[in-house]
Structures are given as structure tokens and as C-alpha cells.
C-alpha positions as CSV (number, residue, x, y, z in Angstrom):
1,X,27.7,0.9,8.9
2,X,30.2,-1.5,8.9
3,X,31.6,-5.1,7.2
4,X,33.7,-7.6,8.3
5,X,36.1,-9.4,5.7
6,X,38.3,-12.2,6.7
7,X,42.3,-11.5,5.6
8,X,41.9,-13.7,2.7
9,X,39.0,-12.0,0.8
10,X,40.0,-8.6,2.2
11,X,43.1,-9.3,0.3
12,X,41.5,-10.4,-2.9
13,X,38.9,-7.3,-2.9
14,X,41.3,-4.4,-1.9
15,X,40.7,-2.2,-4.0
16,X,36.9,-2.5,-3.4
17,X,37.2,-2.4,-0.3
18,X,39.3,1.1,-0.4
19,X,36.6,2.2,-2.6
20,X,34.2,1.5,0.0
21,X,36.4,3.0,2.8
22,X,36.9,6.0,0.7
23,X,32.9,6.6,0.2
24,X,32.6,6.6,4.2
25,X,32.1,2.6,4.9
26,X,33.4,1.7,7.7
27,X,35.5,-2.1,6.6
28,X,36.7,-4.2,9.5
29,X,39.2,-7.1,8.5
30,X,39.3,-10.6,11.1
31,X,41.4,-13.4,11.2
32,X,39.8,-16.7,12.2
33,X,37.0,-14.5,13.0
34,X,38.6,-12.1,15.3
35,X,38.3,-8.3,14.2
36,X,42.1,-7.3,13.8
37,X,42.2,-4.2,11.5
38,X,39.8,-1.4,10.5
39,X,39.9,0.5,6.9
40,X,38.3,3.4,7.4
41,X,38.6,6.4,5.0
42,X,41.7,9.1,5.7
43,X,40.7,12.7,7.4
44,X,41.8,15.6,4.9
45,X,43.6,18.4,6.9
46,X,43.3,21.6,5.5
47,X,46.4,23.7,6.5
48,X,45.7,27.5,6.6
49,X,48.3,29.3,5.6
50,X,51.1,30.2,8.5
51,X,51.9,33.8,8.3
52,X,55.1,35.1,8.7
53,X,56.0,31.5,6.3
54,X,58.4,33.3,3.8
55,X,59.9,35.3,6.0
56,X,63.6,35.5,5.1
57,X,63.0,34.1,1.9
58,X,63.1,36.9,0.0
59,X,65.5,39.8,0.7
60,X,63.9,42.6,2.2
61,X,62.9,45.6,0.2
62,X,64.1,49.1,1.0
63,X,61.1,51.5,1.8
64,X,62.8,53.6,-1.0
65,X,61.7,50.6,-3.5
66,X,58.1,51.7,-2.8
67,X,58.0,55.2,-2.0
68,X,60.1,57.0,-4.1
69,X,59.5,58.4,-7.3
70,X,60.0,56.4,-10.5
71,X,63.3,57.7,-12.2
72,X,61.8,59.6,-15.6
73,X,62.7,57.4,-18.3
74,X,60.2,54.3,-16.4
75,X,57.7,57.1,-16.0
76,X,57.7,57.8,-19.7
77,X,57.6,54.4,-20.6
78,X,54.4,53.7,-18.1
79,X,52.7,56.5,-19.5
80,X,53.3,55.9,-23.5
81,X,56.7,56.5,-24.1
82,X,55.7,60.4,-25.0
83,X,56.2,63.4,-23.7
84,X,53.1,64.9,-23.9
85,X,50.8,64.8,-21.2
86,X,48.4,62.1,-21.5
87,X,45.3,64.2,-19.2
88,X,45.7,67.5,-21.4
């Protein structure tokens, strides 16, 4: 569906109008009765994500950072600062 508005009443109703477009009117704006412009409501892209996108933004890890065992004094602290063995 679709309306014609002539510049002058276009201009005086815009935000109408856009409120129009934006509910999925289709607004067609003439001068002297010839169509010249169309207000139609904008497409939303949705970007997926691009993978690979922070690559080199971050340094890179060592495998060692992952892998290795936690030095003893961050193992205590993860498992209650005691020495005791939390399972026994």
C-alpha cells in the first residue's frame, strides 16, 4: 500500500510520515504531481560475527599458560587457602 504526498505537506507531516514508513507503508512524495521520491522503511542487516575478527588483538598465549600446572601457592588459594585436603 502506498500514498502520495506533495513536497509541501510531506514536509509539514515528516515525522508522520517516517512513522508510517517505519510501520511498512510504502510513502511516495510528488512535485506538481509527478512522483519524485519514495520513503520507504530501512532494511536492518544483521552482521554475524566474522571469525578470525580479533585476531592480533590480543597477544597470543603460550600453550604453557594453559597446560601447565598452577604454581602451589594459586593452587592453595583455589582450593581454600589450607593445606589439608579438601576430598579426605
Amino acid at each position: 500500500m502506498s500514498a502520495i504526498f506533495k513536497i509541501h505537506e510531506a514536509k509539514t507531516q515528516l515525522s508522520r510520515l517516517i512513522a508510517r514508513a517505519e510501520a511498512g507503508e510504502e510513502i511516495i512524495i510528488a512535485r506538481d504531481d509527478k512522483p519524485v521520491a519514495k520513503l520507504v522503511p530501512m532494511e536492518t542487516v544483521k552482521r554475524r560475527p566474522k571469525f578470525g575478527a580479533m585476531k592480533g588483538v590480543w597477544p597470543a598465549l603460550p600453550d604453557s599458560f594453559f597446560f601447565d600446572p598452577l604454581p602451589e601457592d594459586e593452587l592453595k588459594a583455589w582450593e581454600g587457602g589450607e593445606d589439608e585436603d579438601p576430598l579426605r
